[in-house]
Backbone as CSV, one residue per row, in Angstrom:
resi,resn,N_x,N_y,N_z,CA_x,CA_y,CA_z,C_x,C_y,C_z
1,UNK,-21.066,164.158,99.183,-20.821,163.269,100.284,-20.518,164.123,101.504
2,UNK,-21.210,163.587,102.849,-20.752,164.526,103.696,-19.708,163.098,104.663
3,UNK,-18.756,164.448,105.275,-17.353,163.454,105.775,-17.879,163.154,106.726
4,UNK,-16.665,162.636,107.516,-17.052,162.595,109.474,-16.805,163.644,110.064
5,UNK,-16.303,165.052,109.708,-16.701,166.329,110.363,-17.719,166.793,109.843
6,UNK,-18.826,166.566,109.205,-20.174,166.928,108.654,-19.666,167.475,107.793
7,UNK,-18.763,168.277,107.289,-18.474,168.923,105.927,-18.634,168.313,104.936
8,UNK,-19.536,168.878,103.716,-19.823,167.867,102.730,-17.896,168.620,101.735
9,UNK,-18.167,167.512,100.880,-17.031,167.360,99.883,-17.605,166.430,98.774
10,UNK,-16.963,167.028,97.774,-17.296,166.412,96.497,-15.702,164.884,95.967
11,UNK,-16.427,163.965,95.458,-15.484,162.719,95.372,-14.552,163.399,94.282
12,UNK,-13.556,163.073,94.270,-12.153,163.411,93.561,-12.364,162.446,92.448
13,UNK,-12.462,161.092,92.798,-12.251,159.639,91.911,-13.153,158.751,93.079
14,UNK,-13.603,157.975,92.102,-13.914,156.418,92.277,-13.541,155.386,92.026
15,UNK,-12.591,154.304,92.908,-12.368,153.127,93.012,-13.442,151.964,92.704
16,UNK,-13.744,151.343,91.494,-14.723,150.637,91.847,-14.372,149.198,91.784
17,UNK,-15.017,148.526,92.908,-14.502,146.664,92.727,-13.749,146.424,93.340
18,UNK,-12.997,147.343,94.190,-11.653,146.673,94.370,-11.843,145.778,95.414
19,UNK,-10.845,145.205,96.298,-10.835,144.534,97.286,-10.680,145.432,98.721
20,UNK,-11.056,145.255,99.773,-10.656,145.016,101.497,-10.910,144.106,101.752
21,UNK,-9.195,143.978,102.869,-9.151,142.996,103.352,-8.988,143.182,104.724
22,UNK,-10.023,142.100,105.512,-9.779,142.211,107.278,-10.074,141.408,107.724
23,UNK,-8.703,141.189,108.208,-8.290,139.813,108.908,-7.769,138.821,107.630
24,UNK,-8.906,137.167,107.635,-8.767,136.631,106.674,-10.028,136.366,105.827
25,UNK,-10.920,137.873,105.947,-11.984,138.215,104.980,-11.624,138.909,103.699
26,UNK,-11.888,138.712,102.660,-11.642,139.928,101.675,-13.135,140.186,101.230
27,UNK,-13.607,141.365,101.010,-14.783,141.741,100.261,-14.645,142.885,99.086
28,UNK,-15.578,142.919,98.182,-15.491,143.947,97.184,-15.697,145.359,97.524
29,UNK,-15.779,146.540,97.597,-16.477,147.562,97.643,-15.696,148.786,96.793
30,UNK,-16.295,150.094,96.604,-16.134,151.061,95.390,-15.756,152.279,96.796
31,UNK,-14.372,152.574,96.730,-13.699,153.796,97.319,-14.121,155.214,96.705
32,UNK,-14.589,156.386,97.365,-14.832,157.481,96.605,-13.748,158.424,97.504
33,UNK,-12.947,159.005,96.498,-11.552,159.558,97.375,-11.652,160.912,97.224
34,UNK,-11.675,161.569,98.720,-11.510,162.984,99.036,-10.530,163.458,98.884
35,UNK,-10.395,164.859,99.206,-9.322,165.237,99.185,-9.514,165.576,101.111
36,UNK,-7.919,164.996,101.433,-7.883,165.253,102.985,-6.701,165.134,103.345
37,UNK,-6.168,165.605,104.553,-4.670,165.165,104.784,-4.963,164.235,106.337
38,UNK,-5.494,163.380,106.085,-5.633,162.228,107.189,-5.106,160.724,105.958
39,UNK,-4.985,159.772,106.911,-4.482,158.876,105.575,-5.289,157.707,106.507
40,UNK,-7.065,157.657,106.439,-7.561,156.969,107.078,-8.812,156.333,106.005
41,UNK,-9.333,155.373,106.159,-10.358,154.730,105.218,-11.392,154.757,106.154
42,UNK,-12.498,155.845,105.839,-14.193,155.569,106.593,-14.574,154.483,105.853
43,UNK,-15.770,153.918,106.356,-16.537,152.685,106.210,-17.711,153.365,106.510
44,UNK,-18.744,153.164,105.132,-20.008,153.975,105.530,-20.873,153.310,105.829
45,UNK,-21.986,153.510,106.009,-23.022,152.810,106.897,-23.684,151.722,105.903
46,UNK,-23.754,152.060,104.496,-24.796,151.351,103.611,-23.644,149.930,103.703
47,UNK,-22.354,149.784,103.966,-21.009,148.756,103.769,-21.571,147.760,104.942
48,UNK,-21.507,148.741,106.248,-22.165,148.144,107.360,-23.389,147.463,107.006
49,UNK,-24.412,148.417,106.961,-25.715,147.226,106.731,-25.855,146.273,105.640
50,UNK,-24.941,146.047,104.693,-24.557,145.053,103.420,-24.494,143.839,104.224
51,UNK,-22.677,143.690,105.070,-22.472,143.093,105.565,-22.746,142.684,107.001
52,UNK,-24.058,143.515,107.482,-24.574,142.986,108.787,-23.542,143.169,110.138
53,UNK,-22.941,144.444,109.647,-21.470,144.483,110.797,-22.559,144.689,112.217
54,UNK,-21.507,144.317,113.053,-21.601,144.459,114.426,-21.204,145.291,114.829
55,UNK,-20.689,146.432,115.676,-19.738,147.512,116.280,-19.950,147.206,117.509
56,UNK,-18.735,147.023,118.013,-18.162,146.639,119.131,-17.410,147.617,119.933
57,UNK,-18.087,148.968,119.978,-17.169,150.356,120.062,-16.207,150.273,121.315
58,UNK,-16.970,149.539,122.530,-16.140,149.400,123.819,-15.207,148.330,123.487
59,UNK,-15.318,147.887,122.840,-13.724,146.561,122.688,-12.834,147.052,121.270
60,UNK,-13.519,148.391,120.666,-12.517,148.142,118.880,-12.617,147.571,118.579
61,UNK,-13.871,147.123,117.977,-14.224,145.752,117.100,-14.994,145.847,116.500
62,UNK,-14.579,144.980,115.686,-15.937,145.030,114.106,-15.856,143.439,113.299
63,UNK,-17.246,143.141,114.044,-17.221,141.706,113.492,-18.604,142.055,112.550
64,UNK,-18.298,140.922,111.646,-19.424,141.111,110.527,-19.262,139.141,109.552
């Protein structure tokens, strides 16, 4: 997997099934956990085009 500094990294573990929740959406998806000292959740692109997200980069938004 490559991160959001292009450095690839290999997955530690896989979460699979679980839930996110945003707002008062919940959806399924499978977490693959790095090792990093940020305590942030990327959202990859194949999640995006699943759910048809929108990016709203000038307002911080993400409707889908």
């Amino acid at each position: 997997m490559v991160t959001i500094n292009g450095q690839k990294s290999l997955a530690v573990g896989i979460i699979e099934n679980t839930n996110l929740r945003i707002l008062d959406t919940q959806v399924s998806i499978n977490i693959h956990i790095i090792n990093s000292n940020k305590k942030k959740l990327l959202i990859g692109s194949n999640w995006l085009a699943k759910y048809k997200v929108n990016l709203i980069l000038s307002e911080n938004k993400l409707k889908f």
